[in-house]
C-alpha positions in Angstrom: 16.2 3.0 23.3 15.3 3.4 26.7 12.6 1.3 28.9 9.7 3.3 28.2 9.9 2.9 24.2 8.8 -0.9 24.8 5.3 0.9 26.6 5.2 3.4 23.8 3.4 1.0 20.8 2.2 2.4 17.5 -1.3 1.2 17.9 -2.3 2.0 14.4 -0.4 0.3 11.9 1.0 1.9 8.9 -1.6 1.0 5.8 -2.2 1.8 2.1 -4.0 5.2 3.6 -1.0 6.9 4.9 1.8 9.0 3.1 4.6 6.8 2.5 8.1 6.1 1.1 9.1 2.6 0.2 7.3 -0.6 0.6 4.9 -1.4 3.9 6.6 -4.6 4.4 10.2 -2.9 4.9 12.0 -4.5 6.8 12.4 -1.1 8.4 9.2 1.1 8.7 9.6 4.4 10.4 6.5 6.4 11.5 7.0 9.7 12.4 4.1 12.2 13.9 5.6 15.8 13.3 4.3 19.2 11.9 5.8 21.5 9.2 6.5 24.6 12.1 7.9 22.7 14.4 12.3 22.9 14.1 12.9 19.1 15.8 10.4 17.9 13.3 12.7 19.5 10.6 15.7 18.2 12.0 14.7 15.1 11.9 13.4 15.8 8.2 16.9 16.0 7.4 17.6 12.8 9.7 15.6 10.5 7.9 16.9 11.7 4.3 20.4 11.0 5.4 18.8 7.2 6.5 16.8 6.7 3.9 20.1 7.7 1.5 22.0 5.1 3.8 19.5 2.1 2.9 19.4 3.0 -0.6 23.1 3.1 -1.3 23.5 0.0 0.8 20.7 -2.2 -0.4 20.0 -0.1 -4.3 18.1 -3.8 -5.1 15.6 -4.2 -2.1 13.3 -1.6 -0.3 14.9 -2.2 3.0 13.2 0.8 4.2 9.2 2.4 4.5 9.0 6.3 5.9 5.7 7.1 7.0 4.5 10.6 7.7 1.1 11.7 9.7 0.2 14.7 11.6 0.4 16.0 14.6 -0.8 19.3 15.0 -0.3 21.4 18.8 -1.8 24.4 18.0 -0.7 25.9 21.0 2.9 25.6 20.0 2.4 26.1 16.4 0.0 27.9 15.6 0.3 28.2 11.5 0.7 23.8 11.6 -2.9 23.4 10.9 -2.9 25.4 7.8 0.4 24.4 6.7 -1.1 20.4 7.1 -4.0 21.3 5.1 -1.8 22.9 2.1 0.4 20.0 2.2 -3.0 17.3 2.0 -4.0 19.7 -0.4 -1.0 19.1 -2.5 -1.0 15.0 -1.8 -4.6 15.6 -3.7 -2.6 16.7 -6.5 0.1 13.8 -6.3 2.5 15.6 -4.9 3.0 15.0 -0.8 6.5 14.1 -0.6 7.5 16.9 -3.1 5.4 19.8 -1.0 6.8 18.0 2.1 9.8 18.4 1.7 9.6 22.0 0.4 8.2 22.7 4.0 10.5 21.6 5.5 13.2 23.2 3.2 11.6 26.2 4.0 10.2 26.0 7.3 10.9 30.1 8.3 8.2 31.1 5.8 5.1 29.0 6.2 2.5 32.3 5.4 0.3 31.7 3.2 1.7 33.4 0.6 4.6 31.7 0.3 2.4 28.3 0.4 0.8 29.4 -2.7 4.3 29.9 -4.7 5.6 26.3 -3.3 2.5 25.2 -4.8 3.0 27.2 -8.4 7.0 26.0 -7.9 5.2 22.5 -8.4 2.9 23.2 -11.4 -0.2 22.2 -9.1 -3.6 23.4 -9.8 -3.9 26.7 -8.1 -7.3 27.2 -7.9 -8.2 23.3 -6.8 -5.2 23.8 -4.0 -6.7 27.2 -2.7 -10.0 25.9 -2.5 -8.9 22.3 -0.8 -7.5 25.0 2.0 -10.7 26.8 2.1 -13.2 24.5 2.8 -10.6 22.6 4.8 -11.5 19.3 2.6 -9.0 17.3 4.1 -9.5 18.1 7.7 -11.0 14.2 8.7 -7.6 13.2 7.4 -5.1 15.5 9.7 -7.6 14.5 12.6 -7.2 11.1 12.2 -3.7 11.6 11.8 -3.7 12.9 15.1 -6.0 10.7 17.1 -4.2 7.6 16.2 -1.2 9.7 17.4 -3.4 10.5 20.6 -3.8 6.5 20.6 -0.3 5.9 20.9 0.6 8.0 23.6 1.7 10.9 21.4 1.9 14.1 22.8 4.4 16.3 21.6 6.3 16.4 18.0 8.6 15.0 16.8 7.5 11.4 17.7 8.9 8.6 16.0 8.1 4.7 15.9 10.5 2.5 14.5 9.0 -1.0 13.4 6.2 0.0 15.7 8.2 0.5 18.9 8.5 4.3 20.4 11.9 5.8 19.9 12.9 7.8 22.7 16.2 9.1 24.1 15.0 10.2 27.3 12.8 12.2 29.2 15.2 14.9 28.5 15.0 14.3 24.9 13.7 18.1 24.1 16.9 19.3 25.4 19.2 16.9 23.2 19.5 16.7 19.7 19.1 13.0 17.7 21.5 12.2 15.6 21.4 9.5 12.7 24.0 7.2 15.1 21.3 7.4 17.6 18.5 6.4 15.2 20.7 3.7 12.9 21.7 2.1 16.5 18.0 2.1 17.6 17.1 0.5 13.7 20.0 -2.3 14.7 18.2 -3.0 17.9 14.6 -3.1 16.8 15.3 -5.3 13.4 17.5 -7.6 15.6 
C-alpha cells in the first residue's frame, strides 16, 4: 500500500444491509465498489475468488474472511452498469446476489437485457417479479446509496477496494497496472498486522 491508502478511509462501515460473504467480524473484510461492465472490476472478481479459496482452504474451521460488494455506477464509462445493478438487486430480492453476481461477471461481454433475463431463468428466479423490480427500478435507493457512501470515501473510479477499512491502492498509475493476488495477500498481511 502506498501513503495515500492511510487518507483513503471507508467511511461507511460494512453492516447487516450490505451484500456479503462470510462473517462482518472477519478478521479480514474486503469492501470492494465495482460495476458489472467495467473489465478491472472483473478481474478483480476473479482476484477475490482465488483469496477467498486461499482463506477457506487455510482456515476450513474459522471465517477468517468477509467480501463485501456495493455499487458504483459511472455512467459515462459504462453506460449498461445501471441496468445491469438493478437486475442484479433484483435478483438479491429473490435470494440470489452472489449467484447472479457472479454470473455477471462470468459473462461480462453480454450484459443486454436479453441475456439478463436467461441468467435470471438459468437461476429458476421469478421472471415476472425480476422484470418488474427492473421496471419500476425498485431498488434504485439501494444502488444510490451504494454509491454515495462510495462518494463519501473518496471513491471515484471502479474498481475500489478497502481492506479492513483502509483504501488499497498501488499507485496513481494503478489503471495502467494489473493487481495481482501477491499484491492484495501482501496488502491483507500488512493491514491485519
Amino acid at each position: 500500500m502506498n501513503q495515500d491508502s492511510y487518507s483513503n478511509q471507508l467511511l461507511v462501515p460494512p453492516s447487516q444491509r450490505d451484500h456479503y460473504q462470510g462473517t462482518l467480524n472477519a478478521p479480514v473484510v474486503l469492501v470492494e465498489y465495482g460495476n458489472y461492465e467495467c473489465s478491472q472490476c472483473g478481474e478483480l472478481h476473479q482476484l477475490i475468488k482465488v483469496i477467498q479459496q486461499h482463506f477457506t482452504s487455510n482456515f476450513p474451521e474459522e471465517n477468517r474472511i468477509c467480501v463485501v460488494f456495493r455499487h458504483f455506477i459511472e455512467n459515462t464509462l459504462h453506460p449498461r452498469a445501471q441496468k445491469v445493478a438493478e437486475a442484479v438487486e433484483a435478483a438479491a430480492a429473490q435470494g440470489q446476489f452472489w449467484q447472479m453476481h457472479d454470473l455477471l461477471f462470468t459473462h461480462q461481454h453480454a450484459l443486454e437485457n436479453g441475456f439478463l433475463v436467461e441468467y435470471a431463468d438459468s437461476l429458476g428466479l421469478d421472471i415476472s417479479k425480476f422484470l418488474q423490480d427492473i421496471s419500476t427500478q425498485a431498488h434504485i435507493g439501494r444502488i444510490n446509496q451504494n454509491i454515495e457512501s462510495g462518494y463519501q470515501s473518496g471513491v471515484t473510479a471502479t474498481p475500489a477496494l478497502f481492506i479492513n477499512g483502509i483504501r488499497y491502492s498501488v499507485g496513481v498509475a494503478r489503471r495502467r497496472h494489473r493487481w495481482t493476488v501477491e499484491q492484495i495477500m501482501a496488502a491483507i498481511v500488512a493491514v491485519i498486522h
